[in-house]
Structures are given as C-alpha cells and as structure tokens.
ROKOL-751690 format. One line per 10 residues: number of its first residue (from 0); for each residue x, y, z of C-alpha. Coordinates in steps of 0.1 Angstrom, whole numbers, always signed. Example, Ala and Ser with C-alpha at 12.3 -4.5 7.8 and 13.67 -1.06 7.14 Angstrom:
0 = +123/-45/+78 ~ +137/-11/+71
END
This chain:
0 = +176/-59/-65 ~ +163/-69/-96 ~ +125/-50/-110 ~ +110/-82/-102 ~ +121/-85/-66 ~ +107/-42/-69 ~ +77/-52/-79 ~ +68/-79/-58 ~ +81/-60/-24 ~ +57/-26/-39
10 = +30/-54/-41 ~ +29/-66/-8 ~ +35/-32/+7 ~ +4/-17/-18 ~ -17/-43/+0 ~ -1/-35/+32 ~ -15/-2/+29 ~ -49/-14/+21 ~ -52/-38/+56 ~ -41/-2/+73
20 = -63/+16/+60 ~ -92/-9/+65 ~ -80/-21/+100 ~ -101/+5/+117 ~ -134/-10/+106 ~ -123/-41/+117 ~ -108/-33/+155 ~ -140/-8/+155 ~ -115/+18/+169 ~ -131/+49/+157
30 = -108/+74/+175 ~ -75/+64/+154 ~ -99/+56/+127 ~ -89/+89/+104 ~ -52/+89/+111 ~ -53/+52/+101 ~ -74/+57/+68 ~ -46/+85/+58 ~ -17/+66/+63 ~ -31/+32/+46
40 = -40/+51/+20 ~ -12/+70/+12 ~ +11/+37/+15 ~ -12/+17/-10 ~ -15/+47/-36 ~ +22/+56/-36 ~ +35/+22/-36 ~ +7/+14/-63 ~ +26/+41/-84 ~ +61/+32/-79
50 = +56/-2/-91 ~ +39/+12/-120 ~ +66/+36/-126 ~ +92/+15/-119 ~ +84/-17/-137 ~ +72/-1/-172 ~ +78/-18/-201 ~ +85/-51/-188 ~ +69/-83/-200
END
C-alpha cells in the first residue's frame, strides 16, 4: 500500500473511533457507556498518531 492509501484508511478509522466513542450519548446506553468511551478513544488517538507518524514529511 502506498502512504496515501495509509493515510486515508488511519483517517477513516480515526473518525471511526470518534463515532464509538460518542455512540453512547447517542443510543443513551449508559451501562456500556464507559467501556465504549475507552475503546473510541483509544482507536481515534492511536490511529490519529500513526498517520502522523507514518505520513511525515510528505507534501
């Protein structure tokens, strides 16, 4: 795979992330709300990295 293919599957899982970790306030499930908010958020902030990491110094 090429680094913009990377970044562009990093992106859409980054944001992927995000919807998990906010999908809790909109279901209104409180009882999976915490394990939810971990997950989304550990997805979004790793894969937010990698595609920094990963595409650096590209133009």
């Amino acid at each position: 795979m090429n680094r913009a293919t990377v970044r562009t599957l990093l992106t859409i899982l980054m944001y992927a992330g995000v919807g998990i970790f906010l999908l809790p306030y909109a279901v209104g499930k409180a009882s999976t709300a915490p394990l939810l908010m971990l997950l989304g958020g550990i997805v979004a902030v790793v894969c937010g990295l990698l595609r920094c990491y990963l595409t650096e110094g590209e133009e």
